[in-house]
LUMMI-156310 format. One record per residue (C-alpha): x, y, z. Coordinates in pm, whole numbers, plus 50000, padded with zeros to 5 digits. Layout:
# LUMMI-156310
<site><x>X</x><y>Y</y><z>Z</z></site>
...
END
This chain:
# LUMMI-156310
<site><x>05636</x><y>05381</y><z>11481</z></site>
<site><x>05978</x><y>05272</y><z>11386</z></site>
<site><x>06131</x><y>05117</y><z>11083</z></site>
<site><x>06239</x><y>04749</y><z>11115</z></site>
<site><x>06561</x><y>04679</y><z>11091</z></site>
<site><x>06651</x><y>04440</y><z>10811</z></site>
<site><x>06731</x><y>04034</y><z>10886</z></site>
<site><x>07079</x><y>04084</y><z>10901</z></site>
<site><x>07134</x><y>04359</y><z>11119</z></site>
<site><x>07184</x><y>04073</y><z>11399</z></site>
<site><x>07445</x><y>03991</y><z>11216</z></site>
<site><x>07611</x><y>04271</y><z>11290</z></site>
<site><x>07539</x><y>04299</y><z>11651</z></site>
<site><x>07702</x><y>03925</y><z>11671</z></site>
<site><x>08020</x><y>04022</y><z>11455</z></site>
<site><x>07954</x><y>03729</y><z>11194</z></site>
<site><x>08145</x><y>03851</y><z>10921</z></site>
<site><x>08055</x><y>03550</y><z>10710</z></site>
<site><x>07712</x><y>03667</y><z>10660</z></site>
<site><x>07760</x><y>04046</y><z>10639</z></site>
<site><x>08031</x><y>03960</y><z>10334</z></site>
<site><x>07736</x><y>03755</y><z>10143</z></site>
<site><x>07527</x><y>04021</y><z>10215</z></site>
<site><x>07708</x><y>04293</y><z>10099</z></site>
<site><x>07842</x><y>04072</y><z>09789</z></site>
<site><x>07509</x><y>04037</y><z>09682</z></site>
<site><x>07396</x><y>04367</y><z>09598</z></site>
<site><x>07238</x><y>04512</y><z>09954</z></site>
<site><x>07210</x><y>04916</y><z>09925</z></site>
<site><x>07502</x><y>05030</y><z>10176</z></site>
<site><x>07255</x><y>05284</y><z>10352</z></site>
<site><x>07027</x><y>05000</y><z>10441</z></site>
<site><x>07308</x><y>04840</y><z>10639</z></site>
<site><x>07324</x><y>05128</y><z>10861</z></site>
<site><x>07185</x><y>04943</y><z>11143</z></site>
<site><x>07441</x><y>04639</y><z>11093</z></site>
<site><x>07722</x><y>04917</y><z>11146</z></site>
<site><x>07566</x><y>05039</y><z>11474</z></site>
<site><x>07557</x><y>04686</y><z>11617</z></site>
<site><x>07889</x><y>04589</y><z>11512</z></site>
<site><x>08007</x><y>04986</y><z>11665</z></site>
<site><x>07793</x><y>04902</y><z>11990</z></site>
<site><x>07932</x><y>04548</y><z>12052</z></site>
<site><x>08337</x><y>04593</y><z>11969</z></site>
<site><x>08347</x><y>04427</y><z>11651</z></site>
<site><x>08645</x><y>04527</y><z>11468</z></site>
<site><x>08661</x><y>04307</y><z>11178</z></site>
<site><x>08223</x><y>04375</y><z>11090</z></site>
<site><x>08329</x><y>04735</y><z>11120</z></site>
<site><x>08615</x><y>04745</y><z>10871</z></site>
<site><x>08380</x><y>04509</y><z>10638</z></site>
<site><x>08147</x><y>04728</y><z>10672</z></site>
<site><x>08318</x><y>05042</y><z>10606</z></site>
<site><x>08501</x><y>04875</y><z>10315</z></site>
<site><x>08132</x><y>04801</y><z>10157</z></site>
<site><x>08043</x><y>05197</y><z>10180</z></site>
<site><x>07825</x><y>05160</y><z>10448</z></site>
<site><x>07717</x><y>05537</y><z>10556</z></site>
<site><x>07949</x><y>05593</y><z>10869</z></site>
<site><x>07782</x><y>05989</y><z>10925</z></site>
<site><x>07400</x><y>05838</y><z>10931</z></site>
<site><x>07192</x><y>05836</y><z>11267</z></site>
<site><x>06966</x><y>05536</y><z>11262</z></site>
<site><x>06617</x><y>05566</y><z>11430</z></site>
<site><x>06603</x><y>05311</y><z>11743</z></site>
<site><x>06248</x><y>05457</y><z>11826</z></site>
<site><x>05991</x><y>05761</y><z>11770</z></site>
<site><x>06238</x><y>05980</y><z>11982</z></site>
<site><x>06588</x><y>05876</y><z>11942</z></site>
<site><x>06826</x><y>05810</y><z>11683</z></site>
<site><x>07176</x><y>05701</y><z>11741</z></site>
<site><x>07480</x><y>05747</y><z>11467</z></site>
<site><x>07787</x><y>05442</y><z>11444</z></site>
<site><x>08041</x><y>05685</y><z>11647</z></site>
<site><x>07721</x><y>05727</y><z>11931</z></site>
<site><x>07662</x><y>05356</y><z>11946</z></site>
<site><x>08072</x><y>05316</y><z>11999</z></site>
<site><x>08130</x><y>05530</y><z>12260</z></site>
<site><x>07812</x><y>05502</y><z>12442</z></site>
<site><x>07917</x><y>05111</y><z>12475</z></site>
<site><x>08258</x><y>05174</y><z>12601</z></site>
<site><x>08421</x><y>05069</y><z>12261</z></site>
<site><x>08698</x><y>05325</y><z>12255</z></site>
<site><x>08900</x><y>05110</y><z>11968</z></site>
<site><x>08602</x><y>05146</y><z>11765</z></site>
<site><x>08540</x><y>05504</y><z>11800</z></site>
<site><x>08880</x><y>05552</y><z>11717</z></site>
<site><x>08817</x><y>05368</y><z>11431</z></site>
<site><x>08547</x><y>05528</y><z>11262</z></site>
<site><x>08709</x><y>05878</y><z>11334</z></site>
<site><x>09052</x><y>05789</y><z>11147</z></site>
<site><x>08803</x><y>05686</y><z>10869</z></site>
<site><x>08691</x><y>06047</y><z>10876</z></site>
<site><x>08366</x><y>06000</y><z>11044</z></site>
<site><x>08332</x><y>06371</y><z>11203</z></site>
<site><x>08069</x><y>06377</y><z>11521</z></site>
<site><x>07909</x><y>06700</y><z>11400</z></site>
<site><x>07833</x><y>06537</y><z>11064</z></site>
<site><x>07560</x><y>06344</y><z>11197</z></site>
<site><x>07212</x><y>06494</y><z>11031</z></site>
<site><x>07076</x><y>06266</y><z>10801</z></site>
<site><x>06843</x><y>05957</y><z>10988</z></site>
<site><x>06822</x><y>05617</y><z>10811</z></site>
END
């Protein structure tokens, strides 16, 4: 079985900045907003992803999407078609062979 992703990851997937900012502001571990990061990769959300980043969010951590597959920021990005993004993330030094550690 899989770990749930936390309440806000949606919020993330949706781009709301608003929310991710409150989050962040009050005190949420970085590494549990791993899957918010994904989302925001996966769906073209520039402005979640530099919030994001900015709040230390892990950019080199695969997140578990089920028992047999886990998918890392730069996957979600380029897998979605969201070359702006991936570009993104790699001039923030996110290197695609970095990718071991699952959240």
């Amino acid at each position: 079985m899989y770990t749930r992703l936390p309440w806000y990851t949606e919020a993330g997937r949706h781009g709301h900045v608003g929310v991710l900012r409150l989050v962040s502001e009050q005190g949420e571990d970085p590494e549990a907003m791993v899957g918010a990061l994904c989302l925001a990769c996966s769906q073209g959300h520039t402005d979640a992803v530099q919030l994001l980043l900015s709040y230390g969010v892990p950019r080199d951590v695969k997140v578990k999407v089920d028992p047999c597959l886990a998918v890392s920021p730069l996957a979600c990005a380029c897998t979605s078609g969201n070359a702006h993004i991936a570009v993104q993330l790699l001039a923030t030094h996110t290197w695609p062979n970095n990718m071991s550690r699952t959240s």
